[in-house]
C-alpha positions in Angstrom: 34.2 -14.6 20.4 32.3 -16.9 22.4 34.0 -19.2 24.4 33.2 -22.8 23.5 32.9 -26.0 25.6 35.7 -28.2 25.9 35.5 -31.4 24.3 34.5 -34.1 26.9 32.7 -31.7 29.1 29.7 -33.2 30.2 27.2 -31.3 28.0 28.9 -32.4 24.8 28.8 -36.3 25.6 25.3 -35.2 27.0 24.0 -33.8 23.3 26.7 -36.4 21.3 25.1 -39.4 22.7 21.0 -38.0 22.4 22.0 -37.3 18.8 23.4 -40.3 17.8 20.7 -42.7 19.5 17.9 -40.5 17.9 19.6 -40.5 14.6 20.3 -44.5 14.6 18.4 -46.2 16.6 15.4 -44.2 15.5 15.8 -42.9 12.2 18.2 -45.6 10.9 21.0 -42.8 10.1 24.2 -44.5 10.7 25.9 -41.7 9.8 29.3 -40.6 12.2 30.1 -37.5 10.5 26.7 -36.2 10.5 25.7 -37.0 14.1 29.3 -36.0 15.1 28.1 -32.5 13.5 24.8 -32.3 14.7 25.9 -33.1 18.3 28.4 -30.3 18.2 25.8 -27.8 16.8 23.6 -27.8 19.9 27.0 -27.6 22.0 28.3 -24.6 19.9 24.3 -22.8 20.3 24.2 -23.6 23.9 25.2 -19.8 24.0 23.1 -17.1 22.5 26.1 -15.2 21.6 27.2 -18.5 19.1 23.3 -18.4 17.5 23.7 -14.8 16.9 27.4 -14.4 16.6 27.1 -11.8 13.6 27.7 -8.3 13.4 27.4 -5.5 11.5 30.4 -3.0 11.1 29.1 -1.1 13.5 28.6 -3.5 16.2 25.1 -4.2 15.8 24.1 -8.1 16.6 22.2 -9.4 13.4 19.2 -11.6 14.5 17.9 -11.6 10.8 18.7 -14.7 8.3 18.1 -11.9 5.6 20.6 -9.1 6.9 23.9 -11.5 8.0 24.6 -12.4 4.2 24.5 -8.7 3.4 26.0 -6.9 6.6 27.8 -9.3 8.5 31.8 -8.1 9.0 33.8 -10.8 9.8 36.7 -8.7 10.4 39.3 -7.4 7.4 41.3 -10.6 7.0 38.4 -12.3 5.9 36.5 -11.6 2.5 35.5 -13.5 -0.8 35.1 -16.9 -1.0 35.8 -17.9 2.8 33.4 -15.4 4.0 30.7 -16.5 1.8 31.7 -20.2 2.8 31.3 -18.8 6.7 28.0 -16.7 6.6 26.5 -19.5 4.3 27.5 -22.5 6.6 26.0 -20.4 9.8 22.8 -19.3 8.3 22.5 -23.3 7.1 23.3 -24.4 11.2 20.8 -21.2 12.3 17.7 -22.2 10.4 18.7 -25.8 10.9 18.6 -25.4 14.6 15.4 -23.4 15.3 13.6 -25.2 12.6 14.8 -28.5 14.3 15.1 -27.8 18.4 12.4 -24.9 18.2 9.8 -25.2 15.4 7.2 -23.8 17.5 8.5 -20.8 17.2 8.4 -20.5 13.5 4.6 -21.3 13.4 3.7 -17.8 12.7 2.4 -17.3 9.1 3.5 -14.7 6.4 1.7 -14.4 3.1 0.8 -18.4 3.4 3.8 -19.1 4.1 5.2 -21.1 7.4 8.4 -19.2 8.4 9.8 -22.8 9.3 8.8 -23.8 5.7 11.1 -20.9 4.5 13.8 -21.4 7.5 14.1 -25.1 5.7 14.5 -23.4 2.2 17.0 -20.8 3.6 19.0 -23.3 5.4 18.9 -26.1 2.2 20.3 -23.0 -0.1 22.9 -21.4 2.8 24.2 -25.4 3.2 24.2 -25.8 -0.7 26.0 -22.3 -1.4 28.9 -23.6 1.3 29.2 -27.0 0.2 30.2 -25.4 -3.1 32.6 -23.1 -1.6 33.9 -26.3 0.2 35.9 -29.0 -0.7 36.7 -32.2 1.3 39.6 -31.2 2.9 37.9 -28.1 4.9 36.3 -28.6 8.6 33.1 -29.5 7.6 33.5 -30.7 4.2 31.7 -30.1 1.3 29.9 -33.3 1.2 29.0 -33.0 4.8 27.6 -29.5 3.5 25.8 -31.0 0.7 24.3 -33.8 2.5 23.4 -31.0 5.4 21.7 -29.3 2.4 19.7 -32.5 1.0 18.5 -34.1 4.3 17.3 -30.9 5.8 13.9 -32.0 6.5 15.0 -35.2 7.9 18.2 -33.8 10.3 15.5 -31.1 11.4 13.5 -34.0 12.4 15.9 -35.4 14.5 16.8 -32.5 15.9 13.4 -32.3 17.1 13.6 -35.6 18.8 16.5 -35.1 20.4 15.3 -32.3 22.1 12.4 -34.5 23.3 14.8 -36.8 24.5 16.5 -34.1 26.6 12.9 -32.8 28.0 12.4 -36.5 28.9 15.4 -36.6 30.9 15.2 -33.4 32.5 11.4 -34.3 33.7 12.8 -37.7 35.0 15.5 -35.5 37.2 13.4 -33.1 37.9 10.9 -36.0 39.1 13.1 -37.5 41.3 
């Protein structure tokens, strides 16, 4: 289990505040809950070990969006309905986050297809499949997962901007 970052640390505020002046001020997305989830995301995949915290039963580290809904073990006290929920919600942040932080490397074509286009797809079915094992009084909730799943596009987007807005600042540092 990988160790997260404390709430207030320096690097949370960082990614909370870049997300929610992206998202409002930009896109006109007044949306707390959203943001609030979206800011934590990058927090949580500041380690490589959250982005690809799957494994198989055997150990194995799954870096596949195909294999972790078939061969990720969780661990015996969870199974059923709250795995699904779990795998689905992760593969949904995954594909949200590379599609949105890192699109560049999902330029690469197979059979016509953009792997971002199908990293959008994936994540817009993973976030649909949890917000129906979801309801409203789960951390996130199903709506939050539904709306996750509908706005896709538009939170990979922002995403995108954010990390633009993060580039920007590190330049202006680094300029300094």
């Amino acid at each position: 289990m990988v160790a997260k970052i404390p709430k207030g640390h320096p690097l949370r505020v960082l990614f909370a505040g870049l997300v929610e002046q992206v998202f409002m001020a930009e896109l006109g997305i007044c949306d707390v809950r959203l943001t609030d989830y979206l800011g934590e995301l990058l927090a949580d995949f500041v380690h490589m070990d959250a982005i690809y915290r799957f494994r198989t039963v055997d150990g194995e580290v799954i870096r596949d969006v195909s294999r972790a809904e078939l061969e990720a073990h969780l661990g015996p006290d969870v199974s059923g309905k709250a795995r699904a929920r779990i795998i689905h919600r992760h593969i949904g942040d995954f594909t949200l986050f590379w599609a949105g932080v890192y699109p560049e490397s999902l330029s690469a074509r197979r059979c016509g297809v953009s792997r971002l286009h199908e990293y959008l797809l994936q994540g817009r079915r993973s976030y649909g499949i949890a917000s129906e094992l979801s309801d409203e009084h789960q951390d996130p909730p199903g709506g939050l997962l539904r709306q996750l799943s509908e706005e896709i596009e538009c939170c990979a987007h922002g995403l995108h901007l954010v990390r633009m807005g993060w580039e920007q600042l590190n330049s202006k540092y680094h300029m300094s």
